[in-house]
Structure formats: structure tokens, C-alpha cells
KEROMAR-644312 format. One record per residue (C-alpha): residue in three letters; x, y, z. Coordinates in Angstrom, 3 decimals, padded with zeros to 6 digits. Layout:
BEGIN
[ALA,[X,Y,Z]]
...
***
This chain:
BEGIN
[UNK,[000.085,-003.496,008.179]]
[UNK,[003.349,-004.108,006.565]]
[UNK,[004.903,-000.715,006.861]]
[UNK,[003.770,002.939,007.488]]
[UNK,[000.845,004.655,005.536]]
[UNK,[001.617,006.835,002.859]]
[UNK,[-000.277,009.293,004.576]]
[UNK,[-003.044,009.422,006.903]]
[UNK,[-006.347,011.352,006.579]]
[UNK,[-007.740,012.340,009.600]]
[UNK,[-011.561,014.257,010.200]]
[UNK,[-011.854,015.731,013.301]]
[UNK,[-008.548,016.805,013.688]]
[UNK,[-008.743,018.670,017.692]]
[UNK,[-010.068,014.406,018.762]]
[UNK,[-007.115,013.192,017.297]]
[UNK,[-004.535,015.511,018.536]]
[UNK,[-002.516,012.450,019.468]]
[UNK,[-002.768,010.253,015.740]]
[UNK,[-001.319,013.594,014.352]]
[UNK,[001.471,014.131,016.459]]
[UNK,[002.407,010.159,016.072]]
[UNK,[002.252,010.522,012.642]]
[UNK,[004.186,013.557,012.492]]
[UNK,[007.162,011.467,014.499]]
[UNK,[007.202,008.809,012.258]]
[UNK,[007.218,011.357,009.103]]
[UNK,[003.451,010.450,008.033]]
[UNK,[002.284,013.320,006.201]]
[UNK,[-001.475,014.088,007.595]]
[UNK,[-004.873,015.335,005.233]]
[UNK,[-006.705,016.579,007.808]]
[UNK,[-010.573,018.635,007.777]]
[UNK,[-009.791,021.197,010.086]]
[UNK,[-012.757,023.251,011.474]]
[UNK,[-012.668,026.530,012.871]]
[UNK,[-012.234,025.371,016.403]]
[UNK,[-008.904,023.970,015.548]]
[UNK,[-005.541,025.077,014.685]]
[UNK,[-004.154,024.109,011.497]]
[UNK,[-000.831,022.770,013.276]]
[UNK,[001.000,019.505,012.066]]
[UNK,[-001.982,018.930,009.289]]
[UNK,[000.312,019.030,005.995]]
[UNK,[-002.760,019.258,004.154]]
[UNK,[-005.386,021.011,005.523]]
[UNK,[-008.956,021.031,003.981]]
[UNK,[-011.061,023.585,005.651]]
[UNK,[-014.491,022.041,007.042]]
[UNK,[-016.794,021.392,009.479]]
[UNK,[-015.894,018.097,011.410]]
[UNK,[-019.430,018.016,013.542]]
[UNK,[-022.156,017.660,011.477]]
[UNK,[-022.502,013.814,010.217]]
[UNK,[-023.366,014.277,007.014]]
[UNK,[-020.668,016.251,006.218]]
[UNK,[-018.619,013.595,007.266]]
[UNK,[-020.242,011.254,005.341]]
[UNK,[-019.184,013.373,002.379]]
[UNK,[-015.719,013.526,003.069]]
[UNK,[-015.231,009.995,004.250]]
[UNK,[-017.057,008.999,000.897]]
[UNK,[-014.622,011.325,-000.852]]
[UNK,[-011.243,010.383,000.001]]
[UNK,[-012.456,006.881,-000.515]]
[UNK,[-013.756,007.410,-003.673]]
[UNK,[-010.149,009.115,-004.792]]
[UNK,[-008.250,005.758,-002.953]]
[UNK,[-010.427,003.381,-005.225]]
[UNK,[-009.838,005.469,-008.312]]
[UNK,[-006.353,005.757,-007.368]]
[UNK,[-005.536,002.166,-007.389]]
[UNK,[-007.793,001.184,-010.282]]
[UNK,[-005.884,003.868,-012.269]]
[UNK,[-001.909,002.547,-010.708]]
[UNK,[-003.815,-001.125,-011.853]]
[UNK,[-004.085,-000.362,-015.583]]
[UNK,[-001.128,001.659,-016.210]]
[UNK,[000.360,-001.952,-014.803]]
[UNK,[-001.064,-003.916,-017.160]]
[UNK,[-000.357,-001.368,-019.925]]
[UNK,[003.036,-001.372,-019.425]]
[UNK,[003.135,-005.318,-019.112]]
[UNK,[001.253,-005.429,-022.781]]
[UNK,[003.697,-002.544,-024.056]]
[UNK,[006.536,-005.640,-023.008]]
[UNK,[004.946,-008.473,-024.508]]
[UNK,[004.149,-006.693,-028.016]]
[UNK,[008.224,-005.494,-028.217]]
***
């Protein structure tokens, strides 16, 4: 890695008590399925979930990277169509 995250997203957030509170030291903000059996603490953005059951975390793995690939495909063309805005002026 070359620098920090932008943010970290985090599952099963009472099994990584200790990613969240590194995070939270180094001013990481944290997206973080938080189940009943957890407390909502240092998650900046909680999504309410269940963190046991595999498929659902399937789904939610498949989400976020999903959004990540859209994300950068989208910060991709608005690249190029700013570099073609240059070249027609």
C-alpha cells in the first residue's frame, strides 16, 4: 500500500474490534455491518445486518465490491472526458 485507505469496510464488526480501533487512530473512517450482538461504537457508517450467516456475507462482500468497481470505472471516464474537453479547446 502506498498510503492509508480511504476507508475501510469491515463485516463482522465484534471479530475485528481491533482493525476498528486502528483505524479509528489513524483517522480511517470505518463501513461496518453491525449485527445485533454488537455495539455500533467507532463504525462511522453503520449498516445494520447479520454478520453470521454466509450468504449474507456473500451479498455484502459482492456489494461493496460491486460499488468500488463502478466507482472507479465512473472516476475513469469523467478522466478521459475532461482530457477530450482539453484537446477539442
Amino acid at each position: 500500500m502506498k498510503g492509508l485507505p480511504d476507508a475501510i469496510f469491515v463485516i463482522d464488526t465484534g471479530y475485528q474490534k481491533g482493525t476498528i480501533v486502528e483505524a479509528k487512530k489513524l483517522g480511517v473512517p470505518v463501513i461496518g455491518i453491525v449485527d445485533t450482538n454488537n455495539s455500533p461504537d467507532g463504525i462511522d457508517y453503520v449498516i445494520p445486518g447479520n454478520d453470521d450467516s454466509s450468504r449474507a456475507i456473500r451479498l455484502y462482500a459482492r456489494g461493496i465490491a460491486d460499488a468500488v468497481l463502478e466507482g472507479r470505472a465512473q472516476s475513469l471516464q469523467e478522466i478521459v472526458a475532461a482530457a477530450e474537453t482539453a484537446q477539442a479547446e
